[in-house]
KESERO-921236 format. One record per atom (N, C-alpha, C): residue number from 1; atom name; x, y, z. Coordinates in steps of 0.02 Angstrom, whole numbers. Layout:
KESERO-921236
[NUM,'CA',[X,Y,Z]],
...
//
This chain:
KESERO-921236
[1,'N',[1724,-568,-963]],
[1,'CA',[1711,-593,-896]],
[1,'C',[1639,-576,-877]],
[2,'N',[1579,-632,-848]],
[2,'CA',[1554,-610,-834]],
[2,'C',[1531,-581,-773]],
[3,'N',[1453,-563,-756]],
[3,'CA',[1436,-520,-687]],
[3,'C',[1453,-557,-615]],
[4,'N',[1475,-514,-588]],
[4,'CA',[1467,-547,-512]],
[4,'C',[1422,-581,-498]],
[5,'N',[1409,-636,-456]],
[5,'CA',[1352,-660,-433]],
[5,'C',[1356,-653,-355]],
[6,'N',[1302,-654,-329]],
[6,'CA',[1313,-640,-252]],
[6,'C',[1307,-692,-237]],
[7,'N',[1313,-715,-169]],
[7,'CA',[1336,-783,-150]],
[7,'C',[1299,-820,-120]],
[8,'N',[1231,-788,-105]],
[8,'CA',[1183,-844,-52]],
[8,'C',[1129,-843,-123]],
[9,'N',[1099,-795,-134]],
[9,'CA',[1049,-780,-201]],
[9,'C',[1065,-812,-270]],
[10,'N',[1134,-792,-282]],
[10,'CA',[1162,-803,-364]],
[10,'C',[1140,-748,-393]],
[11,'N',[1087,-695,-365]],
[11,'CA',[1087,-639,-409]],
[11,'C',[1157,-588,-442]],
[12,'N',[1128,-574,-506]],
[12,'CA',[1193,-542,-532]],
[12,'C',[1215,-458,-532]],
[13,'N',[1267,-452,-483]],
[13,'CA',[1263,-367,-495]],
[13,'C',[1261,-360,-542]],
[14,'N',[1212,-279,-546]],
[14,'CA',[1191,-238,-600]],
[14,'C',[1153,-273,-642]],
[15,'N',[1118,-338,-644]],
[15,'CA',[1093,-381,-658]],
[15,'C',[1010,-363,-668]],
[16,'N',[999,-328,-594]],
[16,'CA',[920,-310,-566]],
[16,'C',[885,-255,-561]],
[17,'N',[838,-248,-580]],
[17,'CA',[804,-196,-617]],
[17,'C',[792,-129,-544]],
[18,'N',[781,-62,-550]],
[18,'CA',[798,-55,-509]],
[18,'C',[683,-40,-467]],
[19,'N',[665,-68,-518]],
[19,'CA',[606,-66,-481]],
[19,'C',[602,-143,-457]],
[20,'N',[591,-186,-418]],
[20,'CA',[560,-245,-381]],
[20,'C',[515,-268,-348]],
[21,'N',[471,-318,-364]],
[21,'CA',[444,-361,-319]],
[21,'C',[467,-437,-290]],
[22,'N',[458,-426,-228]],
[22,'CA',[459,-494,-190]],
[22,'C',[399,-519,-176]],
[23,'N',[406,-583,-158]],
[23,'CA',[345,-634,-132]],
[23,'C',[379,-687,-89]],
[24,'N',[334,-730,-37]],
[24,'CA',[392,-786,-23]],
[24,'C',[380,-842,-76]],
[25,'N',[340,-876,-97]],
[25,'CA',[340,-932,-150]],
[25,'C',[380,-922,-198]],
[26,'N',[433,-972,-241]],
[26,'CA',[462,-961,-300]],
[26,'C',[397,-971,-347]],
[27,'N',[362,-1026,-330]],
[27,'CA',[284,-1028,-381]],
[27,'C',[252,-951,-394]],
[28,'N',[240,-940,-338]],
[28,'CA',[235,-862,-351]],
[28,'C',[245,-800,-384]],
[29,'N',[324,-805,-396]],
[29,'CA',[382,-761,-424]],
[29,'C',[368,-778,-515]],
[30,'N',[364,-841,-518]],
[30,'CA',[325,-877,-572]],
[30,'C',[277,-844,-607]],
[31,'N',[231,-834,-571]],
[31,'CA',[165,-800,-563]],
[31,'C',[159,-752,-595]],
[32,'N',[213,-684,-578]],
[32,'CA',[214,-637,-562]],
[32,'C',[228,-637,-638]],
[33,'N',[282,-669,-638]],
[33,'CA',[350,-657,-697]],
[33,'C',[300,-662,-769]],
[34,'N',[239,-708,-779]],
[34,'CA',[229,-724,-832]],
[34,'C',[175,-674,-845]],
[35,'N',[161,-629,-805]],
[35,'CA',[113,-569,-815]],
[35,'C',[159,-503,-863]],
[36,'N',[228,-532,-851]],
[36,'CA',[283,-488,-852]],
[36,'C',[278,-511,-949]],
[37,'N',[306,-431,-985]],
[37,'CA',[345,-459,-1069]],
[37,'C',[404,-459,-1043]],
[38,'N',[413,-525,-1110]],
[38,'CA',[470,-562,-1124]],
[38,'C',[496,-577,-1064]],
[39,'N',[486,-619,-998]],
[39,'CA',[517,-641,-955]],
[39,'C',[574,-696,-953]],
[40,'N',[608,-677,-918]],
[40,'CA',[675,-731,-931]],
[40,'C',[727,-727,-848]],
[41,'N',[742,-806,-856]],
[41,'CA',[754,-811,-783]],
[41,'C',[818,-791,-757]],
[42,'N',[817,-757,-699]],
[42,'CA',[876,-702,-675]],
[42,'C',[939,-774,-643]],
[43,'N',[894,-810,-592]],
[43,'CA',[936,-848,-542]],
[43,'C',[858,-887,-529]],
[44,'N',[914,-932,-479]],
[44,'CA',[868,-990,-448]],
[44,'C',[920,-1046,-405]],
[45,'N',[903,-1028,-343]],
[45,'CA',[964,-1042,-305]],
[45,'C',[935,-1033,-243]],
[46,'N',[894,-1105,-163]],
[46,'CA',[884,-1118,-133]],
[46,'C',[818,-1109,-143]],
[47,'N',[796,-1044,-85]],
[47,'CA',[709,-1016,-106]],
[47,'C',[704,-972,-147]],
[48,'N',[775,-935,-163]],
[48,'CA',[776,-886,-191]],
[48,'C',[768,-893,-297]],
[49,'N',[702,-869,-318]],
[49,'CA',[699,-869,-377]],
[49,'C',[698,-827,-421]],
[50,'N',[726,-782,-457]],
[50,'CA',[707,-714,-491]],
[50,'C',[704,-723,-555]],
[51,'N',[672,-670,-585]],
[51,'CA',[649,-652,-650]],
[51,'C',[663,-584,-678]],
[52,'N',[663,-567,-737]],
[52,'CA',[664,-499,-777]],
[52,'C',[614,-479,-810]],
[53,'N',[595,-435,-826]],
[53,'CA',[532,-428,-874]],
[53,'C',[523,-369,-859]],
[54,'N',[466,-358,-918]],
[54,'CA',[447,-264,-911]],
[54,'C',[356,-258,-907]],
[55,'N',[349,-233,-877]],
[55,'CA',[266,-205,-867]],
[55,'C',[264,-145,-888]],
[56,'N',[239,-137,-965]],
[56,'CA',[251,-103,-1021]],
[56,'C',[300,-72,-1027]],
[57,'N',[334,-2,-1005]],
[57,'CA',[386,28,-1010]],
[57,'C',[432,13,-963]],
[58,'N',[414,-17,-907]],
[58,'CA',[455,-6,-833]],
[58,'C',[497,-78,-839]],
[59,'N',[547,-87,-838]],
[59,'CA',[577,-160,-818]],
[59,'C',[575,-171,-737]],
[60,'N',[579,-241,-709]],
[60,'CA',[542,-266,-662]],
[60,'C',[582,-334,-641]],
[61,'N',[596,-318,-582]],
[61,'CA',[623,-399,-568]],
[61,'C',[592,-424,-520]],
[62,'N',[585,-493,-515]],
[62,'CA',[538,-522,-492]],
[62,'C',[579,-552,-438]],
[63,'N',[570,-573,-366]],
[63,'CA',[629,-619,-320]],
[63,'C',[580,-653,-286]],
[64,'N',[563,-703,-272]],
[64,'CA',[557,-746,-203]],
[64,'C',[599,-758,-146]],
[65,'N',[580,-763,-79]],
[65,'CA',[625,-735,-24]],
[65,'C',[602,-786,34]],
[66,'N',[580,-841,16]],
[66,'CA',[568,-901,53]],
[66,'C',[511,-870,120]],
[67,'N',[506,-908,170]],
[67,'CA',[468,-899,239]],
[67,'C',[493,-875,294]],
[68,'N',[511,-810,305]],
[68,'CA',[521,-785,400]],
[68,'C',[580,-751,380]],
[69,'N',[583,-692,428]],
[69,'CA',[640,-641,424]],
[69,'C',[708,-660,393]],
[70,'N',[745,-690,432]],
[70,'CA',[793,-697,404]],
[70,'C',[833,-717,332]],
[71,'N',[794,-765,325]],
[71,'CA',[812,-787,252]],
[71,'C',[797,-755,194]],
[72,'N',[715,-698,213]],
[72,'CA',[705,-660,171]],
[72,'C',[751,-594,191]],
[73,'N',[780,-572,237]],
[73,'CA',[815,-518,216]],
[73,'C',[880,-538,193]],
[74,'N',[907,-588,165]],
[74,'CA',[961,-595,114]],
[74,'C',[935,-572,68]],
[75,'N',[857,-608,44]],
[75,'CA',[852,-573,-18]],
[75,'C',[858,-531,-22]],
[76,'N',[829,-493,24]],
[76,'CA',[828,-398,13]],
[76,'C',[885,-367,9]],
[77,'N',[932,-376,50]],
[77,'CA',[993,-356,36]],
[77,'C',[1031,-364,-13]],
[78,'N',[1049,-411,-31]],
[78,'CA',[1070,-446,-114]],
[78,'C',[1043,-430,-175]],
[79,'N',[975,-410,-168]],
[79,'CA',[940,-384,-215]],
[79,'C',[949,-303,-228]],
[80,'N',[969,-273,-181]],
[80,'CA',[990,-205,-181]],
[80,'C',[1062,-189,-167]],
[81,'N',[1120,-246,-175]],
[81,'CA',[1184,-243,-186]],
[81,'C',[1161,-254,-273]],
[82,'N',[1119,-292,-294]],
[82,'CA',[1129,-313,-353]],
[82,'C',[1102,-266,-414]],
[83,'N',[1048,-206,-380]],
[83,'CA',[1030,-150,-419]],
[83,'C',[964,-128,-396]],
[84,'N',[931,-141,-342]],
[84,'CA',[869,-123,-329]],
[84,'C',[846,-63,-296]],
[85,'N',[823,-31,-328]],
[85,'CA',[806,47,-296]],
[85,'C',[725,58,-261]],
[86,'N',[698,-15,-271]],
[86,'CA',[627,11,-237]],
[86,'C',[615,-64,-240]],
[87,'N',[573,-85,-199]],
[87,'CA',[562,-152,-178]],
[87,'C',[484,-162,-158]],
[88,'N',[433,-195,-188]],
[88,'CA',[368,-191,-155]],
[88,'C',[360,-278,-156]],
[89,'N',[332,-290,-86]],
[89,'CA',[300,-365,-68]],
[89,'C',[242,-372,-72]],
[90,'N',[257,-429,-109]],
[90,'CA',[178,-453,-121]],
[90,'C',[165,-512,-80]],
[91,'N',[121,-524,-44]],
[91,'CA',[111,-582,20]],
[91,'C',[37,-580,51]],
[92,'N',[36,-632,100]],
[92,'CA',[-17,-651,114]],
[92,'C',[-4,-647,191]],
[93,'N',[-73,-641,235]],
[93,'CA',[-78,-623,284]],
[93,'C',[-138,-646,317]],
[94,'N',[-152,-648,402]],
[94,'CA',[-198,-675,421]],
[94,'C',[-222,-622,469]],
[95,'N',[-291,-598,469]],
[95,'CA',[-321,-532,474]],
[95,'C',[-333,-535,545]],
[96,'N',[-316,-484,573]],
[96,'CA',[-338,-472,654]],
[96,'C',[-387,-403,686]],
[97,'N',[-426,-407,648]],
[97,'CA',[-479,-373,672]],
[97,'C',[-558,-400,622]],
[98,'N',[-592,-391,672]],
[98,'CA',[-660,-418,651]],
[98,'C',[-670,-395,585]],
[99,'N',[-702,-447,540]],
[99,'CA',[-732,-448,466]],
[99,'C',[-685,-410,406]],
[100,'N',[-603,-428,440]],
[100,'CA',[-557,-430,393]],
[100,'C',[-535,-524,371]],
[101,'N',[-560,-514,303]],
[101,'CA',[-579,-615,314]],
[101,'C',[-531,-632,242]],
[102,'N',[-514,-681,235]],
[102,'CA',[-495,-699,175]],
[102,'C',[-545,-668,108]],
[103,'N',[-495,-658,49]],
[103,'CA',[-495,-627,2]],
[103,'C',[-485,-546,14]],
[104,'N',[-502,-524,69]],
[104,'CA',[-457,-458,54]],
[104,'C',[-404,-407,53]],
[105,'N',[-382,-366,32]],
[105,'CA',[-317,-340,44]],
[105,'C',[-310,-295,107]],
[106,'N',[-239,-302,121]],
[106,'CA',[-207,-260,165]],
[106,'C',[-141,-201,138]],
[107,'N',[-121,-153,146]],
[107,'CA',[-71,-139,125]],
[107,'C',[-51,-104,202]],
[108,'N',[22,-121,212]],
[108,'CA',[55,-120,273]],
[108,'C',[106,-39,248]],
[109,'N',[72,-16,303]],
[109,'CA',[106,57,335]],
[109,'C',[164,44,374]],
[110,'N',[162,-7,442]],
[110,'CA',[212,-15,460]],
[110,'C',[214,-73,468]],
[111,'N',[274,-92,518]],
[111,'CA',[252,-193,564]],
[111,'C',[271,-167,634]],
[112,'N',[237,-203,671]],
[112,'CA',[254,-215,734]],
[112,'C',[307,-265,755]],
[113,'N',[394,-246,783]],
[113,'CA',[426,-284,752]],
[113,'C',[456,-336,804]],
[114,'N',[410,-401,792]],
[114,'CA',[427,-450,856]],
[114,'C',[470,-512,805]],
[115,'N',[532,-497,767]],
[115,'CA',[577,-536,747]],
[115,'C',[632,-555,803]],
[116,'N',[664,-583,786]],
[116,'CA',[714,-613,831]],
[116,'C',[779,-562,778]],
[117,'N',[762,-570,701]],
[117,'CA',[787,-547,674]],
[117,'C',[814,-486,660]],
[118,'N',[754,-434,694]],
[118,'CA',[754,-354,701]],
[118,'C',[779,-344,754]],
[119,'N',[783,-381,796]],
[119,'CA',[819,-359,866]],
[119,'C',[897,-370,858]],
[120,'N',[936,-399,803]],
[120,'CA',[1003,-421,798]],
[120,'C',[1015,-349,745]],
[121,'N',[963,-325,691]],
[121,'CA',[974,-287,628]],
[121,'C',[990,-219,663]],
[122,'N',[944,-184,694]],
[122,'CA',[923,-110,692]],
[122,'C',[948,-102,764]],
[123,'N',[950,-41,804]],
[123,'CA',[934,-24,873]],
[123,'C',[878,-22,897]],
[124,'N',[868,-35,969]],
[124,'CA',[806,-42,1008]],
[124,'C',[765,8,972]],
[125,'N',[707,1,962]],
[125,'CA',[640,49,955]],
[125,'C',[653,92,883]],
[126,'N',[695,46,834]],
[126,'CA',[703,68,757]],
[126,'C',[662,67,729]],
[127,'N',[602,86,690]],
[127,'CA',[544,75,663]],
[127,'C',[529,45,603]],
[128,'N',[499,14,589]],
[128,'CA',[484,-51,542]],
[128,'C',[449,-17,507]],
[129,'N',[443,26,476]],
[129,'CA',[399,80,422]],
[129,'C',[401,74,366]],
[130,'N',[337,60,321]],
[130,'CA',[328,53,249]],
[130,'C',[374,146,220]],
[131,'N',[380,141,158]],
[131,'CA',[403,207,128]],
[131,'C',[340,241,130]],
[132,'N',[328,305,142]],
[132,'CA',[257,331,136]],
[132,'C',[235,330,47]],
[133,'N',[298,385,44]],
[133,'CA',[274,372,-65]],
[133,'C',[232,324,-85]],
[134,'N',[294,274,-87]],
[134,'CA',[274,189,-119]],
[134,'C',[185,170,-68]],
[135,'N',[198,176,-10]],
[135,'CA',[133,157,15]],
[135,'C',[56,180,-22]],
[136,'N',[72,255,-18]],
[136,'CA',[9,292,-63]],
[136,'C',[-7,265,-118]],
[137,'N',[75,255,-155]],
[137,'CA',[64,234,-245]],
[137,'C',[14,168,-254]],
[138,'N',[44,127,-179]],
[138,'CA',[3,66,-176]],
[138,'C',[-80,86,-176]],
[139,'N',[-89,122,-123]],
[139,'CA',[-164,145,-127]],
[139,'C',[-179,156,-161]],
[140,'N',[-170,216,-205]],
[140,'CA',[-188,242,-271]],
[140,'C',[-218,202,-289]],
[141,'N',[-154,149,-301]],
[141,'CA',[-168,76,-392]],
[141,'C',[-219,59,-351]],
[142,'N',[-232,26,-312]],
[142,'CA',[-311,-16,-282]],
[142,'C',[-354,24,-287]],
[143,'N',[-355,77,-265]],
[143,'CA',[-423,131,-270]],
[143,'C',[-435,138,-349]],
[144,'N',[-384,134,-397]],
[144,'CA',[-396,146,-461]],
[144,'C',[-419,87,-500]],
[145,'N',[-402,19,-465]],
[145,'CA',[-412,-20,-490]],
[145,'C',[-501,-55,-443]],
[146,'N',[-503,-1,-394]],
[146,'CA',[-580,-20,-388]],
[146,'C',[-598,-87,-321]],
[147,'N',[-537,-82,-288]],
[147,'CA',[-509,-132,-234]],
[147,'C',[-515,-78,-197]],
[148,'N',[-568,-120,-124]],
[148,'CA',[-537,-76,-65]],
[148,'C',[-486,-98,-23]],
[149,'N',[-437,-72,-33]],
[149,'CA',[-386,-118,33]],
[149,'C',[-378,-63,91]],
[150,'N',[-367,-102,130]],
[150,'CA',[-356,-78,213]],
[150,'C',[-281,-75,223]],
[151,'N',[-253,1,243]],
[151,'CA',[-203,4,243]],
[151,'C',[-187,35,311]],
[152,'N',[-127,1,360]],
[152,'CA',[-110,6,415]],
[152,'C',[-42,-31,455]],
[153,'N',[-49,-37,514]],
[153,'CA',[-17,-71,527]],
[153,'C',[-13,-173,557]],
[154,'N',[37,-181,539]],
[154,'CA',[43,-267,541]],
[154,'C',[90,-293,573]],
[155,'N',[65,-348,614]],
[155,'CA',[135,-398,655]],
[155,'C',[167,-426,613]],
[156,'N',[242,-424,606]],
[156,'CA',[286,-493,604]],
[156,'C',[307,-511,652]],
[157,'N',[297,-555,639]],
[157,'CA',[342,-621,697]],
[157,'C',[376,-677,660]],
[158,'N',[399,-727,694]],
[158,'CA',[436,-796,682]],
[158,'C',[384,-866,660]],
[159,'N',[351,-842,728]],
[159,'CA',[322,-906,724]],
[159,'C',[292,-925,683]],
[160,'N',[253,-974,652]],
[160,'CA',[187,-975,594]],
[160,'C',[159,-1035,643]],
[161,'N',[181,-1077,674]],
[161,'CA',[117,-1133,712]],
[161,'C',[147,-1133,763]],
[162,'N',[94,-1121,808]],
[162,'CA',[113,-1095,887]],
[162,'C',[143,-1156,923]],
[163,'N',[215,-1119,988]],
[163,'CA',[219,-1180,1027]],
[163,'C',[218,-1173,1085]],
[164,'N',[266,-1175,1160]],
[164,'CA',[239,-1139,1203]],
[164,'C',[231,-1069,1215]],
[165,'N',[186,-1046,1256]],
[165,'CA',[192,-973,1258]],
[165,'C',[231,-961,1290]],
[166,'N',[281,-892,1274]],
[166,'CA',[336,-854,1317]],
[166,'C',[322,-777,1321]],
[167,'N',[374,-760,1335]],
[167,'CA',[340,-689,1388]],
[167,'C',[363,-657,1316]],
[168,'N',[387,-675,1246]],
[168,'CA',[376,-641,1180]],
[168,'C',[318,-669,1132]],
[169,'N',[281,-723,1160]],
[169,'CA',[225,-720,1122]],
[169,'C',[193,-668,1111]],
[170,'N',[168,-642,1057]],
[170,'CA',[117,-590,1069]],
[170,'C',[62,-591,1070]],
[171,'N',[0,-563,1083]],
[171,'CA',[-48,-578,1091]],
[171,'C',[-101,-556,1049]],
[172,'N',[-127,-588,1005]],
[172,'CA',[-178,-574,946]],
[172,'C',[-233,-524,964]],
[173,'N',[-260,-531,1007]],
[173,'CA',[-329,-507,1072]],
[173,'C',[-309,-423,1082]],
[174,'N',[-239,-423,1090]],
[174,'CA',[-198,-345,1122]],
[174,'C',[-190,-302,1054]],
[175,'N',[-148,-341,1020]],
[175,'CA',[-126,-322,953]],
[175,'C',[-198,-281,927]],
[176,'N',[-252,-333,914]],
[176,'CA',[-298,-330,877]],
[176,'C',[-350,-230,928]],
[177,'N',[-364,-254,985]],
[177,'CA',[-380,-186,1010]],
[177,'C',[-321,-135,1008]],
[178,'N',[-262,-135,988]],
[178,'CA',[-220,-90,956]],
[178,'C',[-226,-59,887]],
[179,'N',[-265,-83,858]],
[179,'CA',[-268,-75,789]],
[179,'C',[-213,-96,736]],
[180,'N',[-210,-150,769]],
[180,'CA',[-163,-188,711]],
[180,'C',[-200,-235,655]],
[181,'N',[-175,-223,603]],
[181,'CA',[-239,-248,557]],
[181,'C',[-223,-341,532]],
[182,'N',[-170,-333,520]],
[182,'CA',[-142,-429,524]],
[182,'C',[-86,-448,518]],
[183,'N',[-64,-519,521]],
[183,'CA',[2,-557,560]],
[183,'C',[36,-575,488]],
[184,'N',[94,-565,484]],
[184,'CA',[120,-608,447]],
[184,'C',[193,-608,440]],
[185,'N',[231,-616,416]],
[185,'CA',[321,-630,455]],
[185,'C',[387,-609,412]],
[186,'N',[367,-555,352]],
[186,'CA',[416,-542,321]],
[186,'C',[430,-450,311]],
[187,'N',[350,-426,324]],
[187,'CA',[378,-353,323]],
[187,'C',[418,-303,348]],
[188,'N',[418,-324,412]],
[188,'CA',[463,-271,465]],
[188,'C',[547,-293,426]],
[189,'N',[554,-353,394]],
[189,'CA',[629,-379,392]],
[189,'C',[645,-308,326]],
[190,'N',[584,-311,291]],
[190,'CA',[585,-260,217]],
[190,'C',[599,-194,225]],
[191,'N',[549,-188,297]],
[191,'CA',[554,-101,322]],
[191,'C',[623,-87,338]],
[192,'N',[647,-121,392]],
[192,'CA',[712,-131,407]],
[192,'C',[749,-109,366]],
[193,'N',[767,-187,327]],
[193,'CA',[817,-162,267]],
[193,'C',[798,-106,216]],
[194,'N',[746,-79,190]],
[194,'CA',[749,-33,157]],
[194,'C',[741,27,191]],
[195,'N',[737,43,265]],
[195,'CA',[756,98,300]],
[195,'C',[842,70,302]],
[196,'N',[859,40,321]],
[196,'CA',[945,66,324]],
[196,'C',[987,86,270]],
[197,'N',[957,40,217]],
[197,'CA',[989,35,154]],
[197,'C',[971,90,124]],
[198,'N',[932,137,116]],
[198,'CA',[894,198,116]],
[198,'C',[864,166,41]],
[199,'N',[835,117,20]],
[199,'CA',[787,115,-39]],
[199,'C',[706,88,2]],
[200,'N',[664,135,-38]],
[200,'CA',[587,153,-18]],
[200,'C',[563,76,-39]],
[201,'N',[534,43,20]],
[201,'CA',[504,-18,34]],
[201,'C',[424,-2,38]],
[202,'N',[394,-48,36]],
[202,'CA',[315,-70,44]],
[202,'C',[291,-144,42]],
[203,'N',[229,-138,48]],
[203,'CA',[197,-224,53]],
[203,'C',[108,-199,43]],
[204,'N',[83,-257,13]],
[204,'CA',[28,-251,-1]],
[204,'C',[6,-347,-10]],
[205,'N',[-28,-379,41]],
[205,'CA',[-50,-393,76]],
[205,'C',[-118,-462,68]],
[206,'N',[-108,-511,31]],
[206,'CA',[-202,-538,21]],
[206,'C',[-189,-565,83]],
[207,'N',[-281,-553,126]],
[207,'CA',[-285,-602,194]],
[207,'C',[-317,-673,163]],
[208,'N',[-275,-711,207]],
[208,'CA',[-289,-775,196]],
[208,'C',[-331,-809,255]],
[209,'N',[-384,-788,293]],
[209,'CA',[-417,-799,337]],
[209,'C',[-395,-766,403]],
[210,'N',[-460,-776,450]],
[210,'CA',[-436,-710,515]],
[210,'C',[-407,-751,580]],
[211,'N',[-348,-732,612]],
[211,'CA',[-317,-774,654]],
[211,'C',[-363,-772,721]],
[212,'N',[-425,-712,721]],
[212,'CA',[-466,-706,794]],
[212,'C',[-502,-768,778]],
[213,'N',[-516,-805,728]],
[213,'CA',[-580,-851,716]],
[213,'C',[-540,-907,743]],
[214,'N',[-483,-918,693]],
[214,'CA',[-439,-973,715]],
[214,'C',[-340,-969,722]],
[215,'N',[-327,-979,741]],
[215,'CA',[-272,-986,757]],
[215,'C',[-228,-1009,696]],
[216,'N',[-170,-981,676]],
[216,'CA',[-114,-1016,630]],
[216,'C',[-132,-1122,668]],
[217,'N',[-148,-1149,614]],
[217,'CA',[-142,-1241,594]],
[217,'C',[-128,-1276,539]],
[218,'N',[-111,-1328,537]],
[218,'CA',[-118,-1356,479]],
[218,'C',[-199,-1387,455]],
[219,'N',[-232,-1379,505]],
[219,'CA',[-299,-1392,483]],
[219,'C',[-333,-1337,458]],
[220,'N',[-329,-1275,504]],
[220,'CA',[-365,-1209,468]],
[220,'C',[-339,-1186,423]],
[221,'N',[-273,-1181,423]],
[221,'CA',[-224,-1138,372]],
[221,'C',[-246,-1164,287]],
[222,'N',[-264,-1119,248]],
[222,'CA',[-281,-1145,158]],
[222,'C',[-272,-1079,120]],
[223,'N',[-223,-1084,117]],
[223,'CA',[-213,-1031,77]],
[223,'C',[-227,-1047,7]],
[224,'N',[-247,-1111,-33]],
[224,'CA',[-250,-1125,-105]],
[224,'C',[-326,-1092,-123]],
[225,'N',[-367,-1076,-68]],
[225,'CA',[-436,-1060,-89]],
[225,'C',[-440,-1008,-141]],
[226,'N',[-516,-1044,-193]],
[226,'CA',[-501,-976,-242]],
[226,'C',[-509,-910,-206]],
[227,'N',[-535,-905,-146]],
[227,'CA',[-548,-816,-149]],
[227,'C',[-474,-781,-115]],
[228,'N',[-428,-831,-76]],
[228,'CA',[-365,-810,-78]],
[228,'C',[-308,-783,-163]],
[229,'N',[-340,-839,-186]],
[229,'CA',[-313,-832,-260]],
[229,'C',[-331,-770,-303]],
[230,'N',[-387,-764,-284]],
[230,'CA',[-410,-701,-330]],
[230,'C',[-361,-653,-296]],
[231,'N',[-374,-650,-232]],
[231,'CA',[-336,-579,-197]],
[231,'C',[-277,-564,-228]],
[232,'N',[-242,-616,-226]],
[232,'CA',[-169,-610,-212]],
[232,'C',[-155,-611,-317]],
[233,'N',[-201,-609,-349]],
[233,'CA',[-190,-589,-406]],
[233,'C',[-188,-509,-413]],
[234,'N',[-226,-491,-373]],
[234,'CA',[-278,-393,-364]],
[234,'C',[-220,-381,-342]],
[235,'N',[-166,-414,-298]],
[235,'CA',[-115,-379,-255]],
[235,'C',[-70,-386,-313]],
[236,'N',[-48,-433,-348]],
[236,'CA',[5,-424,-402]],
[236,'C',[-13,-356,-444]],
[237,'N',[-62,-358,-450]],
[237,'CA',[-71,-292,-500]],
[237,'C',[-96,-230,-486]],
[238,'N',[-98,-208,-412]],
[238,'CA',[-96,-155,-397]],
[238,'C',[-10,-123,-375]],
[239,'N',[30,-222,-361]],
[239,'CA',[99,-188,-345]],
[239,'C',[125,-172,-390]],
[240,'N',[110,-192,-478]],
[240,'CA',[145,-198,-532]],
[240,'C',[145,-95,-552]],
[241,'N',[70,-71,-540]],
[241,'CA',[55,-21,-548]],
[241,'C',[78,40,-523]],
[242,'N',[85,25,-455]],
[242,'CA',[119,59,-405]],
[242,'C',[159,68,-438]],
[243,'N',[215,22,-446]],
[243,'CA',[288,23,-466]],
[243,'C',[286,66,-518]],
[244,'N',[246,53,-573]],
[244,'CA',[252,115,-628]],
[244,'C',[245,168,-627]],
[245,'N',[201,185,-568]],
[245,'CA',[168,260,-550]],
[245,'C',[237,284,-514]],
[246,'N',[278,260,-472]],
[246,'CA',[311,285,-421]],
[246,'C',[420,291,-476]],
[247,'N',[398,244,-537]],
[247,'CA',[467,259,-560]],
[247,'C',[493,309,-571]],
//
């Protein structure tokens, strides 16, 4: 008989390695996977795409977790019914403080948590906190690998293209003289679940341009640019590193 499969993912208990990365793109997961030896495909089932593979000694599973809280914390959850003991995101983000610009990294300490999603998950004023460990390990690998990334805190939210404002919009301008470093809509769901679930979460971060210059559009928004591309390669392989340092 074979493994269980879980039911929104198709991932297979005991299936998943217990180190992980997520991303939202399945192209991505792709990405990731072929950096990976001997990769071979776990599932593939809605947004959700995974992979197996080892980054030299360490085995490694790879998941995609689609766009915005919710749908990505199935992954997360499913992925750690299915064997995951540490989870690091790899993603992209739009920078909120001056001459944080596309191509460089962020690695998220915490989120500021304006989900619709976190307010149904956790109790009022639950904290959306990267793992400290895993966070450092992240530093480390960039500092070792000669990357400066900026590590702090970051908004999630829902939205990605603005519609009217409500008294939960938040405000980029406030955020930003808070020292929030940039926006993007899947970490707090990670912090979350890997604070309840008690497995050590993180995220590490390429900016894909600064939201003070311009606003989330379909005209500004390009994330295909090469200097996004480069980043978000530097971020695969400082998360790949991490992960080995921290097994």
């Amino acid at each position: 008989m074979g493994q269980r499969e879980l039911p929104i993912t198709g991932l297979p208990v005991g299936g998943v390695s217990p180190s992980v990365i997520v991303c939202g793109d399945p192209a991505r997961a792709d990405r990731i996977a072929a950096l990976l030896d001997g990769p071979q495909r776990l599932s593939d089932r809605r947004e959700y795409r995974a992979h197996n593979g080892r980054y030299g000694d360490l085995p490694v599973t790879v998941c995609s977790h689609g766009v915005g809280a919710p749908g990505a914390a199935v992954a997360f959850e499913e992925l750690i019914a299915a064997g995951a003991r540490r989870i690091v995101r790899v993603g992209t983000c739009g920078g909120m403080q001056p001459g944080l610009e596309a191509g460089h990294v962020v690695i998220a300490s915490a989120a500021v948590q304006n989900t619709g999603f976190g307010r149904e998950y956790a109790p009022p004023g639950y904290p959306a906190a990267a793992d400290p460990a895993l966070t450092l390990a992240l530093g480390a690998a960039a500092a070792a690998a000669g990357h400066q990334a900026r590590t702090g805190i970051v908004l999630s939210r829902d939205v990605f293209y603005g519609g009217a404002e409500t008294a939960d919009t938040p405000s980029y301008a406030v955020l930003s003289r808070a020292n929030v470093l940039a926006v993007e809509m899947e970490c707090a769901a990670l912090f979350l679940v890997g604070g309840l679930r008690g497995v050590p979460a993180a995220s590490i971060l390429a900016v894909d341009g600064n939201v003070l210059a311009a606003a989330e559009s379909m005209e500004s928004y390009q994330p295909g640019r090469e200097v996004v591309h480069r980043a978000v390669d530097a971020a695969i392989r400082i998360a790949l590193e991490a992960l080995r340092a921290s097994a």
